[in-house]
LOFIPA-114737 format. One record per residue (C-alpha): residue in three letters; x, y, z. Coordinates in steps of 0.02 Angstrom, whole numbers, plus 50000, padded with zeros to 5 digits. Each point is the difference from the previous one (the first is absolute). Layout:
<rs>
R  type      u      v      w
R   ALA      X      Y      Z
...
</rs>
This chain:
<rs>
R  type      u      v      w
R   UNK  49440  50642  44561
R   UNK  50069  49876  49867
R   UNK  49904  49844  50109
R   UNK  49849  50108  50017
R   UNK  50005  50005  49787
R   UNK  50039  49804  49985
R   UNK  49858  49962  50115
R   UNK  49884  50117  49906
R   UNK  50042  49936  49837
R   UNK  49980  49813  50091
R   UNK  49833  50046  50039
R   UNK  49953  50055  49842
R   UNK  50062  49848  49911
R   UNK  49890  49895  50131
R   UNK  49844  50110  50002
R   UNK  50022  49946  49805
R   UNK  49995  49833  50012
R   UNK  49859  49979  50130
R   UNK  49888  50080  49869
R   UNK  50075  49898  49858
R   UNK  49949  49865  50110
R   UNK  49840  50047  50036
R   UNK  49953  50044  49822
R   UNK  50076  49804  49944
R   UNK  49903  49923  50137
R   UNK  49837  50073  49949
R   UNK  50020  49981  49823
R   UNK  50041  49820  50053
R   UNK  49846  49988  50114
R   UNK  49894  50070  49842
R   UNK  50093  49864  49880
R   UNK  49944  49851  50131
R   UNK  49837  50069  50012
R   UNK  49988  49992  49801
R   UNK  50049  49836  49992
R   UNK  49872  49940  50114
R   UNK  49871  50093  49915
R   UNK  50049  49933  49834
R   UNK  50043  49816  50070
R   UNK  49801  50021  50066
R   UNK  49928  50088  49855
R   UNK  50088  49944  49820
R   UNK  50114  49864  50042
R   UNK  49906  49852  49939
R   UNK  49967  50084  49850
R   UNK  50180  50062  49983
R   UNK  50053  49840  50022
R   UNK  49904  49917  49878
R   UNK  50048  50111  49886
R   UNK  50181  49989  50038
R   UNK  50001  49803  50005
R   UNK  49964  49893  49858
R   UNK  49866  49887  50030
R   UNK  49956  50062  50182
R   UNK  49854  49937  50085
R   UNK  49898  50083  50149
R   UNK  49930  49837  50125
R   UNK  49919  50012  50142
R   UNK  50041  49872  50115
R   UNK  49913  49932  50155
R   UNK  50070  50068  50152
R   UNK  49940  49976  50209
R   UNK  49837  50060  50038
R   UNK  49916  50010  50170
R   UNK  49893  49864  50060
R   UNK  49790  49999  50027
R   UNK  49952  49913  50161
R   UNK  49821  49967  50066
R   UNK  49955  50080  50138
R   UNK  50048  49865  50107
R   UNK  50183  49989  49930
R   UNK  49989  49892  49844
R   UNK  50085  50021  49878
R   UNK  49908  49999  49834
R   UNK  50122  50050  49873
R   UNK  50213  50033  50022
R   UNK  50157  50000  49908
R   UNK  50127  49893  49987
R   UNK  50168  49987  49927
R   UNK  50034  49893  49823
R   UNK  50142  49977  49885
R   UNK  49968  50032  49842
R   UNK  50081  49961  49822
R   UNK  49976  50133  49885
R   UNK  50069  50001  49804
R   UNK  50014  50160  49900
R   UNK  50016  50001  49794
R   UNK  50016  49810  50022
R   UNK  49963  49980  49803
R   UNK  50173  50066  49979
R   UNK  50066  49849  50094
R   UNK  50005  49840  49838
R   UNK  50113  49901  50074
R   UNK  49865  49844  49980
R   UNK  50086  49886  50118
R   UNK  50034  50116  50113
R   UNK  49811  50046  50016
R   UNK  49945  49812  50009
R   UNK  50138  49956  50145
R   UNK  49954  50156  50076
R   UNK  49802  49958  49981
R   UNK  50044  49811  50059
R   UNK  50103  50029  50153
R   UNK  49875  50155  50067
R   UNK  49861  49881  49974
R   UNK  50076  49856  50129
R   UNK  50070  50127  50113
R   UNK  49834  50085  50049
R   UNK  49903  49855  49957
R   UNK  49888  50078  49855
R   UNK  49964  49943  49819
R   UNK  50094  50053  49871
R   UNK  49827  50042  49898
R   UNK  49954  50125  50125
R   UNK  50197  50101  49985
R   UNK  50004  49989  49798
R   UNK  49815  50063  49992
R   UNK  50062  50128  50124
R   UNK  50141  50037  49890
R   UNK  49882  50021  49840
R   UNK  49892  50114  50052
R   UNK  50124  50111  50071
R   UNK  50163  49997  49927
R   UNK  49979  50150  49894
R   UNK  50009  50126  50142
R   UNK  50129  50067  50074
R   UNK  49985  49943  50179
R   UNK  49864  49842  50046
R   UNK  49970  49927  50152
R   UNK  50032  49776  49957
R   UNK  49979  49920  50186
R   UNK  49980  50026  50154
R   UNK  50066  49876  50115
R   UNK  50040  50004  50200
R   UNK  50145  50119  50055
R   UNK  50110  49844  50070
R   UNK  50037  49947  49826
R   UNK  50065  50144  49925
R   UNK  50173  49973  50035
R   UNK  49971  49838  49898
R   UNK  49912  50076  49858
R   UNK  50159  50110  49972
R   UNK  50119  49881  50017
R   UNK  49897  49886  49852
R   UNK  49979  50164  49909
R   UNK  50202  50006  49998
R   UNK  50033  49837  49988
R   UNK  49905  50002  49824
R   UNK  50131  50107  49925
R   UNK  50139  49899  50065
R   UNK  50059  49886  49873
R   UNK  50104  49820  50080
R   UNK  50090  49963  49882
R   UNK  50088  50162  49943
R   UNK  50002  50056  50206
R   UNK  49930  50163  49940
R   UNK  49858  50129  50007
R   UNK  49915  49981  49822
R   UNK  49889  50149  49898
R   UNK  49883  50056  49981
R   UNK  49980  49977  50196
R   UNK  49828  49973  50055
R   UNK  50028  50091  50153
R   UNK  50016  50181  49887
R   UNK  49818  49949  49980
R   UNK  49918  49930  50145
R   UNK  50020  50036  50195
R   UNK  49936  49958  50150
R   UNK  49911  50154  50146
R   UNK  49899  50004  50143
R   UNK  49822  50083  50006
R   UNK  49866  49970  50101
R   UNK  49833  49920  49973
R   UNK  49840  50025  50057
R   UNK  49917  49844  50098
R   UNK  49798  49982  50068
R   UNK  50011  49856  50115
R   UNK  49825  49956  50012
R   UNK  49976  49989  49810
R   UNK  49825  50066  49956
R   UNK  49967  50055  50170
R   UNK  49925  50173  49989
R   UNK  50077  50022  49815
R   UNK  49873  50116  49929
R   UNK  50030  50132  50121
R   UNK  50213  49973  50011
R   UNK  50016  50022  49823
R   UNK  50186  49933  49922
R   UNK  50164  50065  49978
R   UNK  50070  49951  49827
R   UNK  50193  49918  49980
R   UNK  50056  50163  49930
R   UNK  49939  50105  50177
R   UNK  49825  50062  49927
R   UNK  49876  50002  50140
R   UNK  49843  49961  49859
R   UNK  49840  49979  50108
R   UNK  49908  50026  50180
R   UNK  50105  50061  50160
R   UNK  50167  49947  49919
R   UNK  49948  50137  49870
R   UNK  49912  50137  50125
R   UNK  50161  49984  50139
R   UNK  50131  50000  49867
R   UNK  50085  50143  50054
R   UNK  49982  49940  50168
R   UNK  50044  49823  49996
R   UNK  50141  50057  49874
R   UNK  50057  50138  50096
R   UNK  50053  50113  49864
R   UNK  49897  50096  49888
R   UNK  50045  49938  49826
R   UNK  50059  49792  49972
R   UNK  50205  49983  49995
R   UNK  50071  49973  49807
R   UNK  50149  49960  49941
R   UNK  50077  50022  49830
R   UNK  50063  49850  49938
R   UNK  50140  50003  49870
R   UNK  50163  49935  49912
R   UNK  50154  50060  50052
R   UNK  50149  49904  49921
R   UNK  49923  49854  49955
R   UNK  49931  49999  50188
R   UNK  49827  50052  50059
R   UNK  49967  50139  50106
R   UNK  49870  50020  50126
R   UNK  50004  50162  50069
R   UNK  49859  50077  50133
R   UNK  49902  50152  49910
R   UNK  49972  50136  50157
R   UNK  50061  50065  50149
R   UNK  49871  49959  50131
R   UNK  49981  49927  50153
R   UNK  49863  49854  50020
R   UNK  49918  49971  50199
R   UNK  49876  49857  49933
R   UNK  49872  49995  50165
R   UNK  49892  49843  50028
R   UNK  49822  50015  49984
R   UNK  49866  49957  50160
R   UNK  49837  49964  49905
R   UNK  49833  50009  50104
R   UNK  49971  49854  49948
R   UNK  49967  49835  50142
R   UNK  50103  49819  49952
R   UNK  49858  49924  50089
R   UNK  49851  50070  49933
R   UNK  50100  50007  49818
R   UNK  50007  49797  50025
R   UNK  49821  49986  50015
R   UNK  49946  50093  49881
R   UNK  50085  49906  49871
R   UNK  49957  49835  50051
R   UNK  49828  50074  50005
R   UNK  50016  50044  49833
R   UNK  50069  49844  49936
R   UNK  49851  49922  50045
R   UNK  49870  50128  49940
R   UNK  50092  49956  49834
R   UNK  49996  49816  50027
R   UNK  49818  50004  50021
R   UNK  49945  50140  49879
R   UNK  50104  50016  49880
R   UNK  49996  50176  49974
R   UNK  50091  50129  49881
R   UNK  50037  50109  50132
R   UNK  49998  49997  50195
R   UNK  50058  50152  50134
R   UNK  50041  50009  50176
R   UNK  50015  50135  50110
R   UNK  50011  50010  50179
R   UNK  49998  50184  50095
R   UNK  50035  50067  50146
R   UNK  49849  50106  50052
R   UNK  50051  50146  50072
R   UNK  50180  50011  49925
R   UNK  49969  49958  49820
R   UNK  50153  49876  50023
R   UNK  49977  49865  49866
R   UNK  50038  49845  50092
R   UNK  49986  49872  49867
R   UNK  49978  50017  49804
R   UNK  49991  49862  49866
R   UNK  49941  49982  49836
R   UNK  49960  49880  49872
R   UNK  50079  49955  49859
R   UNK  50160  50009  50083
R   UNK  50180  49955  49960
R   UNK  50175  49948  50039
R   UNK  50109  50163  50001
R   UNK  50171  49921  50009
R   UNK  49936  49918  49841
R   UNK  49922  50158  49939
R   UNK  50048  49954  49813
R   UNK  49894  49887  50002
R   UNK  49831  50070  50013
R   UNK  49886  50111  49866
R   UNK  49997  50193  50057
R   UNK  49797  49967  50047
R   UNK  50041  49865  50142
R   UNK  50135  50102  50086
R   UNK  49892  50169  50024
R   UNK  49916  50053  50160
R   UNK  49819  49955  49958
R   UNK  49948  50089  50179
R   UNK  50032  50161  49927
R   UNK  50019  49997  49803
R   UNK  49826  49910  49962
R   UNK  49848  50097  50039
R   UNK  49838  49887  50031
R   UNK  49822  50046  50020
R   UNK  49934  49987  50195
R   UNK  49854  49930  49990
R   UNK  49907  50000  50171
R   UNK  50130  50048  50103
R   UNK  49949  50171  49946
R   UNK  49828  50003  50084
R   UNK  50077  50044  50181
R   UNK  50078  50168  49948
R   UNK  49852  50053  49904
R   UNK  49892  49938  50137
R   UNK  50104  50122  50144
R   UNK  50006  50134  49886
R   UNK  49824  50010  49962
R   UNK  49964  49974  50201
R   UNK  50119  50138  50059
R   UNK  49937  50120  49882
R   UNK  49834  49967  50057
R   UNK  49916  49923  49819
R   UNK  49956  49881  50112
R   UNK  49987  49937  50182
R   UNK  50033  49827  50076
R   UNK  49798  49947  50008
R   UNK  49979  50079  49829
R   UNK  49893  49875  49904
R   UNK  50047  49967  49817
R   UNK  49905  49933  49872
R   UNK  50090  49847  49913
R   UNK  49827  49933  49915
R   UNK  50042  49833  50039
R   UNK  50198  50004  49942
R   UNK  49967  50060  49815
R   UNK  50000  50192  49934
R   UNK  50018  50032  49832
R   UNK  50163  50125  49928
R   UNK  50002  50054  49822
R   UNK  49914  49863  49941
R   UNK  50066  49870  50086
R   UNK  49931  49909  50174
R   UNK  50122  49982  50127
R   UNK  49967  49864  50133
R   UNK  50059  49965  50175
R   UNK  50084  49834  50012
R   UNK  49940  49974  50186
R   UNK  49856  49891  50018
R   UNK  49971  50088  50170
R   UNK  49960  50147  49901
R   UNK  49890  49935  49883
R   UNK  49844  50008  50114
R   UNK  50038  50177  50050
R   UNK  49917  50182  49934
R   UNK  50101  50101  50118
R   UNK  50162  49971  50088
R   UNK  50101  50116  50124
R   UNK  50172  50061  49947
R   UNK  50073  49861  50146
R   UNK  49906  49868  49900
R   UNK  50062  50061  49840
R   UNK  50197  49981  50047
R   UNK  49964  49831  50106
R   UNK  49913  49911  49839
R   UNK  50080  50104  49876
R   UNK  49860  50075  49900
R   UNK  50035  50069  49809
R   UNK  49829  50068  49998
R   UNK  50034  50079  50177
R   UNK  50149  50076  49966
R   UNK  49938  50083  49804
R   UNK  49875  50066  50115
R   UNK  50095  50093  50131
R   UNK  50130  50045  49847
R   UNK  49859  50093  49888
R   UNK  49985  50097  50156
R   UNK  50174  50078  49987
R   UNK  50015  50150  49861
R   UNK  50153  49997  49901
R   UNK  50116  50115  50099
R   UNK  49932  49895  50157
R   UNK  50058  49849  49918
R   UNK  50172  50071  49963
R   UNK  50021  50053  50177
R   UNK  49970  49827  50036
R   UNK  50154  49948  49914
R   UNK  50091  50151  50068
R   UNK  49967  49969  50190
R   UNK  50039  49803  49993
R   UNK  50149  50074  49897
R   UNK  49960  49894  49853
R   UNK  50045  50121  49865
R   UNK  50186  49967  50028
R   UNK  50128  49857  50001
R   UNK  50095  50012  50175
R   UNK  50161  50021  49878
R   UNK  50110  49902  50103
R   UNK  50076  49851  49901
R   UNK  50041  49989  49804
R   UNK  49873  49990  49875
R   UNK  49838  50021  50090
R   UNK  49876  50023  49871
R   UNK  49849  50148  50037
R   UNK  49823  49971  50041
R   UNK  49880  49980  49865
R   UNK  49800  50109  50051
R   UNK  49879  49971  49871
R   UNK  49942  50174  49957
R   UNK  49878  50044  50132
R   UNK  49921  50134  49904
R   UNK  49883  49878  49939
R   UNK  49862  49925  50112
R   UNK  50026  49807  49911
R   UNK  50196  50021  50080
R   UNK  49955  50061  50169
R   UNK  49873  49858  49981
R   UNK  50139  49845  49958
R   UNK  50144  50092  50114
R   UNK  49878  49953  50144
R   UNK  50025  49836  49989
R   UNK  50184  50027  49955
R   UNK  49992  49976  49799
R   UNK  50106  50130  49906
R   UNK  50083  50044  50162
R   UNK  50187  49914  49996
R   UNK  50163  50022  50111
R   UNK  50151  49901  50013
R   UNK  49995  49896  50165
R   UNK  50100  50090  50126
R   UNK  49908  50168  49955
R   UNK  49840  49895  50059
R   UNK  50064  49936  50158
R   UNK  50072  50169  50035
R   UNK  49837  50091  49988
R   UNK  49901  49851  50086
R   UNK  50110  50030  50132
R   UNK  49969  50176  50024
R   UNK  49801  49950  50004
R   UNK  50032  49887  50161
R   UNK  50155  50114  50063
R   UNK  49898  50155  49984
R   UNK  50171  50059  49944
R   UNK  50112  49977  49833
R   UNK  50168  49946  50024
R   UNK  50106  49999  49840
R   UNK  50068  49833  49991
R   UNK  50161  49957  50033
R   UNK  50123  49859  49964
R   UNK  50139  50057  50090
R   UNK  50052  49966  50187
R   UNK  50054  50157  50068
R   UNK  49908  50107  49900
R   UNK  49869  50102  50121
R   UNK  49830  50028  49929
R   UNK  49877  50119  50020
R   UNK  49820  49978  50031
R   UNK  49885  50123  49907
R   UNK  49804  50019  50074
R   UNK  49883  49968  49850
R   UNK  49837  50092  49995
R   UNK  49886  49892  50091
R   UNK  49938  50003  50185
R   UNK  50053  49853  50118
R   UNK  49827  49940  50020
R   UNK  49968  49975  49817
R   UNK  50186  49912  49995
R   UNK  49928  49897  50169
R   UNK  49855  49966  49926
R   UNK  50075  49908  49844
R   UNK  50117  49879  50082
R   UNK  49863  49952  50099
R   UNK  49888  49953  49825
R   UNK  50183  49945  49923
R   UNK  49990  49879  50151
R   UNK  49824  49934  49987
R   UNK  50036  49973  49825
R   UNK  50129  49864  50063
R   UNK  49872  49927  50123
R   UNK  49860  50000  49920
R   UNK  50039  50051  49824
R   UNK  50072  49936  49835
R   UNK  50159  50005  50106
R   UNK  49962  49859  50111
R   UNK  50158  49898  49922
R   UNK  50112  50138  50077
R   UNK  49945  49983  50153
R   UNK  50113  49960  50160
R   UNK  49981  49886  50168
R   UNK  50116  50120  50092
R   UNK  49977  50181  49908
R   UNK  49869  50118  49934
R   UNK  50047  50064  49859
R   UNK  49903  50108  49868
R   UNK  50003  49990  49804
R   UNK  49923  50014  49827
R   UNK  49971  49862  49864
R   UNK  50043  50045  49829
R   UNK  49947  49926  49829
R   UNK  50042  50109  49844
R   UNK  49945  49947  49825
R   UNK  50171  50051  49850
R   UNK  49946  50089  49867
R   UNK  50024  49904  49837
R   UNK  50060  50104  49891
R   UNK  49963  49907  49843
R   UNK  49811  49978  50051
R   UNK  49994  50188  50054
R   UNK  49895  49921  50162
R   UNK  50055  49946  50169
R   UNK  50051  49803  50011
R   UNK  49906  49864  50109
R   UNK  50127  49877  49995
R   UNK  50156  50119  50041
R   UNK  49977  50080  50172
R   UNK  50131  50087  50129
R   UNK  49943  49947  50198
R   UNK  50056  50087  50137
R   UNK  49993  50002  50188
R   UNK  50054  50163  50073
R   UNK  50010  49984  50200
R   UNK  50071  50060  50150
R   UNK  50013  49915  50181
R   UNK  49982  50008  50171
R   UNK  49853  50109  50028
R   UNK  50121  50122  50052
R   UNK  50106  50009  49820
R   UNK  50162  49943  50008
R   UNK  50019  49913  49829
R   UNK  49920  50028  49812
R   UNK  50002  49863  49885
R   UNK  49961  49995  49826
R   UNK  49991  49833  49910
R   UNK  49960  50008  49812
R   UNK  49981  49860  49879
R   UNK  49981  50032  49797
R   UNK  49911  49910  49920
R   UNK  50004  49832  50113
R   UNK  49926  49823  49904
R   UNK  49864  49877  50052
R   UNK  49832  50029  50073
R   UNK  49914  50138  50115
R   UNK  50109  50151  49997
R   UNK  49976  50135  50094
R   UNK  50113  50074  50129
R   UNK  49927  49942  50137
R   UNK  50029  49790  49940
R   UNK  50170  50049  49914
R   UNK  50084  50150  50129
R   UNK  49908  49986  50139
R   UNK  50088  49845  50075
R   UNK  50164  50037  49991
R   UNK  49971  50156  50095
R   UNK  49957  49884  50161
R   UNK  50135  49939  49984
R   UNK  50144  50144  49977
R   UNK  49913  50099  50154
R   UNK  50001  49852  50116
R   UNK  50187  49962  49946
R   UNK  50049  50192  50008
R   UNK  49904  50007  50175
R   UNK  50132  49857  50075
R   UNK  50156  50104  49915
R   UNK  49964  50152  50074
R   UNK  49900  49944  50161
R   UNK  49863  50096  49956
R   UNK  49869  49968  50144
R   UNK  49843  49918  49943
R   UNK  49837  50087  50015
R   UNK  49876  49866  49952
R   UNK  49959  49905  50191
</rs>
């Protein structure tokens, strides 16, 4: 009986202290848990409130890689060595500072100008960034950094000691290999880890891996500074396979050097779609610039002028508002219109045909009117259309919306229609504006028959939504879109070894300061697709090119001969022309 008490009491004592244990565990589980919230939620603040002269940086850390389709690489990181300096105005030892400017200078072989302007500007703040230099040398770097405090005669470590003000880390930098290649739509990545612009900017998270950028409060401890990581989690940076082609990338910005070279334009854009898949095979724009220098440039040159800037369309209207008015029966194809000899007058004002072709005619039929391009033609056939026609114009070539998938992309800008004068200028594409890639996206729904959001992304699947037209109107068109190549004011486009179908363009820019539309400061275009059989959609637009005869069909219309025949060997698309 007494063993049967001791055990009893023995088990009472131990019953005890599993639930004191259990009770100290939790309350330990909850304490960890609190910490983590608070280490995620208030620490930087905390800190800085709890450390004199604290900092918050933010500094450049791995990020995936974007590739090409084809597997090159446009942009990466790599590793650097850094020097960084924090409250460096403390630091007065003047000899120090000039040794320690000297002897940096030779070692990594840059002027001492460039590290005591570097110094200037920044040695207020708590933590700046001075040099970056290549990671091999940073064993060096620290041993010159100590050696400055060393003194030879006395044998002895002298203060202040520079090294309680500058250090030397690791970070990474991002690096575009092929320079201006494609810059517009990459966008940069700052020094300090800010993805600023373009698909750097849209995949941050992505390419990053994390959702918010890694910071780290910076701060003295001792007479030593402290960099300590803000956060608790855990970055899978991914790279980044870009629809994009190397090839067809190439040409189109040697293409575009040379439409520069000969036009000298303000602006020039290149885009190069897949038909059916929306996939955006090559995009360039013009200005452009360097993004490893990003610095360098004024905000205007680095953004992506293919879908911030909105320009007029000009001609390259007329074939929507031509299939529209045919499928909804407002006309037919041997409908005669009356074009009085290429001039109609519109709110007191004549408007002429350019064409001399149509100069001699009184009535045209709507294949005539796309083939020669015919203002007076196309005002007709647009007076036809009531207001709420006109809008579903723009609704079924889904023209009312921006596709909404890069940064920045500016809305359309529709005259309103209300008015007859409006419906009468938006026929021949004045007061009717879209950023670039809208247009090719909806042109390519006219020859596709079917929208396809566009998409710059490799492995992203797209979906191809049936617009409102019948396949024999959308038939129909490429054939005309095709005669205008082989007969039209698209003969320049025209290939030995492809059909291929497209639309001149020549828009007049509205001077603002003359409150009338200028003669001297046009936007051409040439909007196209190839083989008969669409595979590819090209849009080539030049603002406001120099010299003499400018239309789209002298200025565009060339280089589109060119891109399909080159894009025809690339992909081995068969040729059609025999």
């Amino acid at each position: 009986m007494e063993y049967l008490r001791v055990y009893q009491k023995r088990e009472r004592v131990f019953k005890r202290r599993v639930i004191l244990f259990v009770i100290l565990s939790f309350l330990a589980v909850l304490l960890l848990l609190g910490r983590i919230l608070y280490i995620n939620l208030f620490k930087e603040d905390a800190l800085k409130g709890a450390v004199k002269d604290a900092e918050v940086v933010q500094i450049q850390t791995y990020r995936g890689s974007i590739k090409t389709s084809d597997g090159k690489i446009l942009a990466l990181s790599y590793p650097v060595a850094y020097v960084y300096a924090s409250k460096f105005y403390r630091f007065r030892d003047t000899v120090k500072r000039e040794k320690f400017i000297k002897e940096l200078s030779k070692l990594l072989g840059v002027r001492e100008s460039v590290l005591r302007k570097r110094i200037k500007e920044n040695e207020s703040k708590t933590f700046f960034e001075l040099i970056t230099f290549p990671v091999h040398l940073k064993d060096e770097v620290r041993k010159l950094i100590k050696s400055i405090d060393y003194d030879e005669e006395s044998k002895e470590f002298t203060k202040p000691y520079l090294s309680s003000f500058v250090g030397v880390d690791e970070r990474y930098k991002r690096y575009y290999p092929h320079g201006n290649f494609a810059s517009n739509l990459l966008g940069f990545v700052t020094e300090k880890g800010y993805a600023a612009e373009g698909i750097e900017r849209l995949f941050d998270e992505y390419l990053r891996g994390g959702e918010e950028p890694i910071k780290y409060l910076v701060y003295k401890n001792k007479g030593i500074t402290v960099v300590e990581s803000l956060g608790t989690q855990i970055y899978t940076p991914k790279d980044l396979t870009l629809s994009i082609d190397f090839r067809v990338q190439a040409l189109l910005e040697e293409v575009k050097k040379r439409i520069v070279k000969k036009w000298r334009p303000k602006k020039v854009v290149l885009i190069v779609m897949e038909t059916s898949t929306g996939k955006v095979r090559g995009y360039t724009t013009y200005p452009d610039y360097d993004p490893n220098k990003y610095e360098r440039y004024p905000y205007w040159r680095i953004r992506n002028f293919g879908v911030t800037d909105r320009f007029e369309v000009g001609s390259v209207f007329k074939p929507f508002l031509v299939a529209f008015a045919l499928d909804r029966r407002k006309i037919r194809k041997d409908t005669l219109i009356n074009i009085n000899y290429g001039k109609i007058k519109v709110h007191k004002k004549y408007v002429r045909d350019v064409t001399p072709y149509l100069w001699k005619k009184e009535y045209i039929t709507p294949r005539e009117l796309l083939v020669h391009s015919s203002n007076v033609g196309a005002i007709r056939v647009g007076l036809m259309l009531k207001p709420e026609e006109y809008y579903e114009l723009f609704k079924t070539f889904k023209l009312l919306r921006s596709p909404g998938v890069l940064e920045g992309e500016v809305k359309p800008s529709i005259s309103d229609l209300k008015y007859k004068v409006n419906r009468a200028y938006a026929s021949i594409g004045q007061g009717v504006a879209f950023n670039p890639l809208h247009l090719i996206t909806s042109f390519n729904a006219l020859v596709n028959g079917k929208y396809v959001k566009p998409s710059f992304v490799e492995e992203e699947k797209t979906e191809a939504e049936k617009i409102q037209i019948k396949p024999s109107t959308v038939k129909w068109i490429r054939d005309v879109l095709i005669e205008v190549v082989e007969k039209g004011t698209g003969k320049r486009a025209k290939s030995e070894y492809y059909f291929a179908g497209g639309k001149t363009g020549t828009a007049q820019k509205y001077d603002s300061a003359l409150k009338t539309y200028s003669k001297e400061k046009l936007v051409t275009y040439f909007l196209g697709f190839f083989p008969s059989e669409p595979k590819f959609t090209v849009l080539i637009l030049v603002d406001e090119p120099k010299g003499k005869n400018l239309y789209g069909g002298t200025v565009a219309a060339p280089y589109f001969k060119e891109i399909i025949e080159k894009i025809g060997v690339i992909y081995g698309v068969k040729r059609d022309r025999t």
